[in-house]
C-alpha positions as CSV (number, residue, x, y, z in Angstrom):
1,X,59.1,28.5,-57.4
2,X,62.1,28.7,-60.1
3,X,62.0,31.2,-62.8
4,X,61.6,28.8,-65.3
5,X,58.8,30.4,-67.2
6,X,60.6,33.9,-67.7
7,X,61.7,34.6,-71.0
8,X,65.6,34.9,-70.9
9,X,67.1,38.7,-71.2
10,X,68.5,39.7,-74.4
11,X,71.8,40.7,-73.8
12,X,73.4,43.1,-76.7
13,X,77.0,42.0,-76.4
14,X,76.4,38.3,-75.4
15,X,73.2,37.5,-77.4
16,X,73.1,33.5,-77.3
17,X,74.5,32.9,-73.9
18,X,72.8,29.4,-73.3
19,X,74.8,28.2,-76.3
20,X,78.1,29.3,-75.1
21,X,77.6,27.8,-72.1
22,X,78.0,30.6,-69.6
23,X,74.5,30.0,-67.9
24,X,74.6,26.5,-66.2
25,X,70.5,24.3,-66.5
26,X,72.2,21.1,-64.3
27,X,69.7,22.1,-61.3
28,X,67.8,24.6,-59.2
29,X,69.5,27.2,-57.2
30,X,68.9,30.4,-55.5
31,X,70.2,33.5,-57.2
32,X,72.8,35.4,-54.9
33,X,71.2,38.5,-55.9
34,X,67.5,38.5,-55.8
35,X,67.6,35.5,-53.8
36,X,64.4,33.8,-55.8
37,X,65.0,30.3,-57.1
38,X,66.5,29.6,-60.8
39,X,67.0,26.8,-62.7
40,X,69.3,28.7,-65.7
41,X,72.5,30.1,-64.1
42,X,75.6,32.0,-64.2
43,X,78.8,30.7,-62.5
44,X,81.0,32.7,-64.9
45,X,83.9,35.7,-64.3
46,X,82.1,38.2,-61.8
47,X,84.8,40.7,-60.2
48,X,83.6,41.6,-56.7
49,X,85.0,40.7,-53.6
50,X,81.6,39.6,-52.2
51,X,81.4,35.7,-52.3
52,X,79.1,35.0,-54.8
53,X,78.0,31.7,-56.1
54,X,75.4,31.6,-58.6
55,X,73.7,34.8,-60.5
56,X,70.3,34.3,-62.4
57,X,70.4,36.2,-66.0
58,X,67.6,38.5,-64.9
59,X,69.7,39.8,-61.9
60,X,72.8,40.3,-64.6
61,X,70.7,42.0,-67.7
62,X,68.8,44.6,-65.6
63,X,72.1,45.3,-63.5
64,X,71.3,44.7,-60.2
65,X,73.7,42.2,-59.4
66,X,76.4,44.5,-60.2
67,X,75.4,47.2,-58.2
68,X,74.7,45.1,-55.3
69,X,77.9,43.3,-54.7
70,X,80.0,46.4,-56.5
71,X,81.2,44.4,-59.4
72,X,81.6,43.8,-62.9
73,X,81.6,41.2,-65.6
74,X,84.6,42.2,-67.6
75,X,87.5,43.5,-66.4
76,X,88.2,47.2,-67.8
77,X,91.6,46.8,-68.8
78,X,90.4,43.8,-70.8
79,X,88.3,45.4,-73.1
80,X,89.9,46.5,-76.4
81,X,90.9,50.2,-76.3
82,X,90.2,51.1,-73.0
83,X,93.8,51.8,-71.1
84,X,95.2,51.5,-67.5
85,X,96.4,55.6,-66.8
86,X,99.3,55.7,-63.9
87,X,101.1,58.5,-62.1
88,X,104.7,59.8,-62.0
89,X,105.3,57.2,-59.5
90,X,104.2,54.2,-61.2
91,X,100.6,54.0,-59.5
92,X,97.3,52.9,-60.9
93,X,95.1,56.6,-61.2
94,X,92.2,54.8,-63.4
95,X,90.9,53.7,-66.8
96,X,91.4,55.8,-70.8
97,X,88.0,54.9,-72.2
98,X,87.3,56.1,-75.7
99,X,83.8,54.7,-75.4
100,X,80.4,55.6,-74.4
101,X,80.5,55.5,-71.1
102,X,76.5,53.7,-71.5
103,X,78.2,51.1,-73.7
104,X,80.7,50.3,-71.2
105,X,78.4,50.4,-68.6
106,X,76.2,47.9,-70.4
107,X,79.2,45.8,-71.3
108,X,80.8,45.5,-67.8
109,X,77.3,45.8,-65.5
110,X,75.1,43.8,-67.2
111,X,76.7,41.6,-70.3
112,X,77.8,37.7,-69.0
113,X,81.0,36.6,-69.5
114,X,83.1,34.3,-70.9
115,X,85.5,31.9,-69.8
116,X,89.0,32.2,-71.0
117,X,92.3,30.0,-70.3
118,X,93.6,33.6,-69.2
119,X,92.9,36.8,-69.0
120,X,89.2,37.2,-71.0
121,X,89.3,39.9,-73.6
122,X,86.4,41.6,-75.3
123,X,87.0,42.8,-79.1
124,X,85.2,45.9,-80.4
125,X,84.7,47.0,-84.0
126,X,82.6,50.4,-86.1
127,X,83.1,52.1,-82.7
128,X,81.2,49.5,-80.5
129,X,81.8,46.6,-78.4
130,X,81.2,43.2,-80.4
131,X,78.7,40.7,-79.8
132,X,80.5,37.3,-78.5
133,X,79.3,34.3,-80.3
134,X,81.1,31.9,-78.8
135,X,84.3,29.0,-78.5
136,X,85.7,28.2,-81.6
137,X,88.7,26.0,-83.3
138,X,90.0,25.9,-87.0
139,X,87.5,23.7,-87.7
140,X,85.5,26.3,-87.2
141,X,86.2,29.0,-89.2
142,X,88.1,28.0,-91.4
143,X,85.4,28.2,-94.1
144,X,84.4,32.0,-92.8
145,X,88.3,34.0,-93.5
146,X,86.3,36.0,-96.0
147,X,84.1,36.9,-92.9
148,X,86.9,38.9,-90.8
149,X,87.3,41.7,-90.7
150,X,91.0,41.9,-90.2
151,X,92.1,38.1,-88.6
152,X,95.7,39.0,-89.5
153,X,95.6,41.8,-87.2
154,X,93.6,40.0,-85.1
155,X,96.3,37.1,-84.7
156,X,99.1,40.0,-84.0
157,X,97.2,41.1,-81.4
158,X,96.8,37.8,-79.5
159,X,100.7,37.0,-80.4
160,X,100.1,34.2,-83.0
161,X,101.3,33.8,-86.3
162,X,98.7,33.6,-88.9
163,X,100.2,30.6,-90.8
164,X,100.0,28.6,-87.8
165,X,96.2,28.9,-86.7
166,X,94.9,26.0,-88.5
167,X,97.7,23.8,-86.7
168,X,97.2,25.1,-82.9
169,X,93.5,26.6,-82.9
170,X,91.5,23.7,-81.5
171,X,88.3,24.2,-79.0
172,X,88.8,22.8,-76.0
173,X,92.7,22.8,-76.9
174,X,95.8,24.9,-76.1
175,X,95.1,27.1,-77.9
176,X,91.2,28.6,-77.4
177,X,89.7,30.9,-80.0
178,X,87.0,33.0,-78.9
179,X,84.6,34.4,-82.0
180,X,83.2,37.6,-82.3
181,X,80.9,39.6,-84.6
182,X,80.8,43.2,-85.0
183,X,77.1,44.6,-84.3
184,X,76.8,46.9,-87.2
185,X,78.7,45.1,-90.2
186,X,78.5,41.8,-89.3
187,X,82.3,40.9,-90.0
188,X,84.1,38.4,-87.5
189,X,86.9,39.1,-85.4
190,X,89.0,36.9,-83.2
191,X,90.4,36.6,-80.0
192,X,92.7,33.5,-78.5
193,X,94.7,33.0,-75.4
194,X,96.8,30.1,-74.6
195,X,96.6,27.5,-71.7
């Protein structure tokens, strides 16, 4: 019998992931993890070296997908402010992380991801992680500016002029904006990577 009649998780840092797309309803599968049949998803980034194929959101939110195959969700070194460290000699020795080690525990262990043309990247803001919200173009926030926190910085940091957002940033384009909201102020921030 498919989990169909389980309320969906609430994730903290992903809070409306059937809107973003990142958990798949086309059919009925069996979760890699807890091996019980689900008809809602995931088929997004999940860093192990395992073979896994499908993940239901329980098996993600309460972290036992994770812990079973030895993987994560986000890469480390893809989460704003947290830092590859390396020796004398050039070689990787581990991660700088200014935050909680719970929060990034909660972020990488049990938060779903999203899809990027490269490299995903999570944005924090008031010393936590952001909530993602989802895919965005122009179009779509064009009417928000007054919203950001910072989206000049926030273009700097992706490697895009600000002036020439509203000609490149198009969902589903070459350019991909991925939206963000702080947790505790509620301004935007955004993230974009190139095809």
């Amino acid at each position: 019998m498919a989990q169909t009649n389980r309320s969906l998780p609430v994730f903290k840092y992903h809070p409306q992931p059937l809107d973003t797309g990142v958990f798949s309803q086309r059919k009925t599968v069996t979760c890699a993890c807890c091996e019980q049949l689900t008809d809602v998803y995931y088929t997004n980034p999940f860093y192990t070296t395992a073979d896994v194929d499908t993940l239901c959101p329980w098996c993600i939110a309460d972290g036992s997908a994770a812990q079973k195959f030895g993987g994560s969700f986000h890469d480390k070194s893809s989460i704003e402010g947290v830092g590859s460290l390396f020796d004398d000699e050039g070689e990787f020795t581990g991660f700088k992380n200014p935050w909680p080690e719970a929060s990034l525990q909660e972020l990488t262990q049990r938060t779903p991801g999203y899809c990027g043309w490269q490299q995903e990247y999570w944005l924090a803001h008031c010393n936590d992680f952001c909530a993602f919200i989802g895919y965005v173009g122009w179009q779509d926030i064009a009417d928000k500016l007054d919203q950001f926190a910072d989206i000049q910085a926030d273009c700097d940091a992706f490697g895009m002029d600000y002036e020439k957002l509203p000609e490149h940033l198009l969902d589903g384009g070459d350019c991909q904006g991925y939206l963000f909201r702080c947790l505790h102020c509620g301004k935007l921030r955004l993230w974009a990577d190139f095809s």
